[in-house]
N, C-alpha and C positions, 0 to 999 in steps of 0.2 A: 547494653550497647548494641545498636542496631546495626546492618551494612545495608547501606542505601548506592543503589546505581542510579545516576544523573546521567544522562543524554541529551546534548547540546548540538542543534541543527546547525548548519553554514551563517543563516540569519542571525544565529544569536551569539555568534562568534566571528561575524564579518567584518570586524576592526580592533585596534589596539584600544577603544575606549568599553568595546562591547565583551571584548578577552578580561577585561577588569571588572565588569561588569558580573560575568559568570565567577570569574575566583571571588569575588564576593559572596556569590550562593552557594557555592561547594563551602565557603571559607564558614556561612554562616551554619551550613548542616554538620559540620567539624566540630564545630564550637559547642553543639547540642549533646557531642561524646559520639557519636556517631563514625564508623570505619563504611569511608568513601572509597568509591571506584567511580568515575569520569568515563563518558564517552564521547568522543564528539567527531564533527563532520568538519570538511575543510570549510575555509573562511570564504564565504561569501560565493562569489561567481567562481573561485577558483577551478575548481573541473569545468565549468564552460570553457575559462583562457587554455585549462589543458588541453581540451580536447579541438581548441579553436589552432591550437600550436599544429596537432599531428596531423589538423587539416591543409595547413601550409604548404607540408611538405608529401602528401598521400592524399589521396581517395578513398586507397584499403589499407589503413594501417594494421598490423596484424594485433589479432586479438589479444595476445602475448605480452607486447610491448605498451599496449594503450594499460593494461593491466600496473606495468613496471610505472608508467605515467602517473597516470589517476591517484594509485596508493601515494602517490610522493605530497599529496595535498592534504590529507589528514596528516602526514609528520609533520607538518611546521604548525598547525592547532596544538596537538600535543607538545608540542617544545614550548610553545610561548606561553600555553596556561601554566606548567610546570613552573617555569620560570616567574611569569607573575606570583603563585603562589610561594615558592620559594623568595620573593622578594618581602611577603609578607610574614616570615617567620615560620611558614610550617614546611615539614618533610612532603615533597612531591615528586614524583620520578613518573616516564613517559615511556610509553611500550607502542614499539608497533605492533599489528596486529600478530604477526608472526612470532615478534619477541612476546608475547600478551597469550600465546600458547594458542593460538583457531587456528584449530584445524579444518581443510575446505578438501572440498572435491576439484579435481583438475581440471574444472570448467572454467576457462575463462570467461571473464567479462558478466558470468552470472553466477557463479558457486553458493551451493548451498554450505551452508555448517555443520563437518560434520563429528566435531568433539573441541572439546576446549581442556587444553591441559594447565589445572590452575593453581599449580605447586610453588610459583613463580609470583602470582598475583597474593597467593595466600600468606606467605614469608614477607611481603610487606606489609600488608596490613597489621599483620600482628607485631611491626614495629611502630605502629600508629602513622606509616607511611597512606599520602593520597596517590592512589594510581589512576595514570590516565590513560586511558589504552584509542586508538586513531579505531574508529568506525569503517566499516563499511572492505574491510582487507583482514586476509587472512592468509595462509600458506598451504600449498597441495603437498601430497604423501612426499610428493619427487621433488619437494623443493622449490616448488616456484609459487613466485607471490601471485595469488589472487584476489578479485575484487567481486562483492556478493548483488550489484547487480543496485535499480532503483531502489532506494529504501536502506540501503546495506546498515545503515549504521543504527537506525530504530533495531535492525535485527540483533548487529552485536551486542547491543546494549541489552533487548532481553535476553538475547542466548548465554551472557553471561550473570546476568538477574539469576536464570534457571539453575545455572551450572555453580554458581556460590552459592545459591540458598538466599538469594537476599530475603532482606524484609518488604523490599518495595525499591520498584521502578519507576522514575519519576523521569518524564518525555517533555523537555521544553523545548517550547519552540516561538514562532512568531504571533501565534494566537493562545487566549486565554484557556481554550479547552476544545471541546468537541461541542460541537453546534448540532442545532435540530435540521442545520442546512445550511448552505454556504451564505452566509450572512450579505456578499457581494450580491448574492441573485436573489434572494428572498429576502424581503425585507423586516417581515416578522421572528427571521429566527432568532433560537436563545441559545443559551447555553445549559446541558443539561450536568447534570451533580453525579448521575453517576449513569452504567451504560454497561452493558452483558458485554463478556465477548464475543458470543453469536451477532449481537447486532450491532457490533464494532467490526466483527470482521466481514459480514454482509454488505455493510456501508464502504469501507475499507476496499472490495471487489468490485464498489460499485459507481466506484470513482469519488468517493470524500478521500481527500488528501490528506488528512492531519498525520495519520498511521501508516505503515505500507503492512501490506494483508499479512504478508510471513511473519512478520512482528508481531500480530496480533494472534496468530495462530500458536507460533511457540507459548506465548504467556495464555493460551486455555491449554494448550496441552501438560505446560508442566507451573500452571497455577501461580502465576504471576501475577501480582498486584500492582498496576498499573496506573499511574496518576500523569493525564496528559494538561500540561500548566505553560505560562508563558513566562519565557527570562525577562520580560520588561517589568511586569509588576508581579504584587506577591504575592495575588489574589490564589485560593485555592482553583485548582482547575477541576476536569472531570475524571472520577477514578472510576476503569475500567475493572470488573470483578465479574465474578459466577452470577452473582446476584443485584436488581437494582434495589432499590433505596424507595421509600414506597411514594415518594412524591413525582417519581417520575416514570410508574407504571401507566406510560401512555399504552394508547393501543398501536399507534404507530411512533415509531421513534425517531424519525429520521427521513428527511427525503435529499436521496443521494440523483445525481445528473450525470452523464458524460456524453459531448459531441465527438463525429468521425465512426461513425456507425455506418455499414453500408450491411443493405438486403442482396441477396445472390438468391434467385432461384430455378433451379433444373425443372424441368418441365416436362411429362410424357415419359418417366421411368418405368420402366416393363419389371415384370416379375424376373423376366428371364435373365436382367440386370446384373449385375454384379453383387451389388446391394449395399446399402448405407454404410456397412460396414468399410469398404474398397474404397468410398467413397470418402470418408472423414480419417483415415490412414493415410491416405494420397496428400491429403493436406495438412498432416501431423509431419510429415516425414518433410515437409518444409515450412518447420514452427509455423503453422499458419495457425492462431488460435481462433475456435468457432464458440459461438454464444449462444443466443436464442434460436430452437430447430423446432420448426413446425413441418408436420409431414401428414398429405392428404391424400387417402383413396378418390382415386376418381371411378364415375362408373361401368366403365371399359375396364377396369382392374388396373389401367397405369395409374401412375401416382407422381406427386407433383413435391417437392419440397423445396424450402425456403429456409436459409439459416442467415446469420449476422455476422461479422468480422469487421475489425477496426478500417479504415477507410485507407490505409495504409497495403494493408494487403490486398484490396481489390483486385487490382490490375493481375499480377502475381498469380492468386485462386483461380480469376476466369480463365487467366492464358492456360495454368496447368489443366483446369476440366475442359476445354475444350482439347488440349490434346490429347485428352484419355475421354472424351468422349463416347469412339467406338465400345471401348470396352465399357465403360460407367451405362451406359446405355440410354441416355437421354437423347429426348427431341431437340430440344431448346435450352438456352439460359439466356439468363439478362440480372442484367444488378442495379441498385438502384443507389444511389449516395447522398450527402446532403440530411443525414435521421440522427436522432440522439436516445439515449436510454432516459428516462425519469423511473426513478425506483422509489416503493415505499418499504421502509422497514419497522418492522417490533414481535419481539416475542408474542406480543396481544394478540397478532392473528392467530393464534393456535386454536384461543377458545374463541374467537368471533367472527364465524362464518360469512359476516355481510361483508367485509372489508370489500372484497373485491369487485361486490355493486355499487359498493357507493363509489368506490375509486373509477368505474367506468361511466357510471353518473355525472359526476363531477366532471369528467372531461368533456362529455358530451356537451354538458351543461355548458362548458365554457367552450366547444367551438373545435376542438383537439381531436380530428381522428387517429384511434389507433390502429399500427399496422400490424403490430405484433406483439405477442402475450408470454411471458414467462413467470413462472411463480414456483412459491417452495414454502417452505411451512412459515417463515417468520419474512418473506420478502413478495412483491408481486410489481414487475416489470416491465414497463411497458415502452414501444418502440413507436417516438413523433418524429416529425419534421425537426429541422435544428431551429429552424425561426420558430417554432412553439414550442421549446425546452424551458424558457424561462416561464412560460405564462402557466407551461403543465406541473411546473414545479412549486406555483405560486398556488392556485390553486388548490392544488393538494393535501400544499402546508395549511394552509389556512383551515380547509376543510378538516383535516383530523389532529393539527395540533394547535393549533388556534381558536378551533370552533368551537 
């Protein structure tokens, strides 16, 4: 007898015909002898209307409260699939996240997980009860509910995959699997069979949506088998593992996108500076998160660096370095907006060193200056214009998975 955790997105639980839908799938992995555990996300738009509510009434609602909010949209998923399923003859019972034993850090609005007590979840199953526990909330040391932030409920789902031992994690959602690219913008992509966790969770950072990155991290750290599928049809989807399946040892595996990229770069940094260090603390110390840093000797000995941040903090970063300025010790800054990421991924580049000429060939080839360059052993990243995001995407596909 196996125990499988099912994880069910908003999409695939956005109405009373699609809530029948999923106790169907749970109903049919029951039927196989199988001790289920359910996760799911509220239905549909619902946290948009929540959060469209607190906007009503505030501008700053506090973090606290939008927390009390939000959770209250995964408890009406868990009552109704419970119920559905109970209408079809099996024992079902629904846990919030709290009553479901996650324990969180007292971070609102983004808490990580940091223990699941599963004394509660265990003592039903071994009555051949299905538990369905609300995604994405959990409870701090002091008692208060919180919410684990984008993605929350891919996370519960493996953190509690980890912490029962399952046999497998099974992620439906609105697509049949994990694609070589987002099939809306490339038109060649496929779907692949199976996919590391290194280059699910590279993808996953690099803006492919199927997964959120914590999700995928948990299930390499405590080996999680991972099968991402879609609640519409049965087809098998793609199972995430240590190891790929040898039909799908590309060299690249993946070309991941994201717009809202913006360049910042100081200009005329002196030795005497404060130094890089002053400088990316300054803008930690207000979540500003930094991406691709390039940093150049000039030959005066000043130095010039350029780094990346979502388009969102722009404003925000420039205001804060020019008023520490003095002390950061630059001449200039200017930033630049309007850029996207195109990333390539696959374990293959370990052993094949030309990846990254033919990737700057190929753009060339096609018209695509790049402004900026990051890589790591199994990814190489590169920063276009946003109007050339889809063509560098096409491109690339084609050149290394197509070609």
């Amino acid at each position: 007898m196996a125990l499988i955790v099912q994880k069910f997105g908003g999409t695939s639980v956005g109405s009373i015909e699609r809530i029948q839908n999923v106790a169907t799938i749970v109903e049919a992995e029951k039927n196989k002898g199988n001790r289920i555990v359910v996760v799911v996300s509220a239905m549909g738009k619902t946290t948009d209307q929540l959060v469209s509510l607190a906007g009503q009434l505030t501008g700053t609602p506090s973090k606290r409260e939008m927390d009390m909010l939000l959770s209250t949209g995964e408890q009406v998923t868990i009552s109704l699939l419970a119920m559905a399923l109970q209408a079809r003859g099996h024992q079902a019972i629904s846990y919030t996240g709290w009553q479901a034993g996650i324990m969180t850090e007292a971070v609102p609005s983004n808490a990580r997980i940091e223990d699941i007590q599963t004394e509660k979840i265990h003592s039903k199953l071994e009555t051949e009860q299905i538990v369905i526990v609300a995604g994405f909330q959990g409870i701090s040391a002091d008692g208060e509910i919180t919410t684990l932030g984008r993605g929350g409920s891919d996370t519960t789902a493996v953190a509690l995959a980890a912490k029962l031992g399952a046999d497998r994690c099974d992620i439906y959602t609105d697509v049949d699997g994990v694609y070589t690219s987002d099939p809306r913008v490339v038109g060649h992509a496929r779907k692949l069979s199976t996919i590391s966790y290194d280059e699910m969770l590279e993808l996953a950072n690099l803006g492919a949506g199927v997964l959120h990155p914590r999700a995928v991290e948990f299930a390499k750290n405590y080996h999680v088998e991972l099968e991402v599928r879609s609640s519409m049809v049965a087809d098998r989807g793609t199972m995430i593992t240590e190891e790929n399946a040898m039909e799908d040892q590309l060299i690249v595996k993946g070309i991941a996108f994201e717009k809202n990229v913006a360049r910042i770069t100081l200009f005329g940094l002196t030795e005497q500076s404060s130094g890089l260090g002053e400088i990316f603390s300054a803008l930690a110390l207000e979540q500003i998160d930094v991406d691709i840093i390039i940093h150049s000797q000039l030959e005066d000995g000043s130095m010039n660096l350029s780094f990346t941040v979502n388009s969102e903090d722009v404003e925000q970063a420039t205001n804060l370095l020019v008023r520490k300025q003095e002390v950061l010790g630059f001449k200039e800054i200017e930033f630049e907006e309007g850029l996207a990421k195109v990333s390539a991924v696959g374990s293959g580049m370990i052993s094949n060193p030309g990846v990254a000429a033919k990737i700057f060939t190929t753009l060339s080839g096609g018209g695509i200056p790049v402004k900026m360059v990051s890589t790591s052993e199994i990814k190489v990243s590169v920063i276009v214009s946003n109007d050339l995001m889809e063509k560098a995407s096409n491109v690339l596909h084609d050149q290394f998975i197509c070609g």
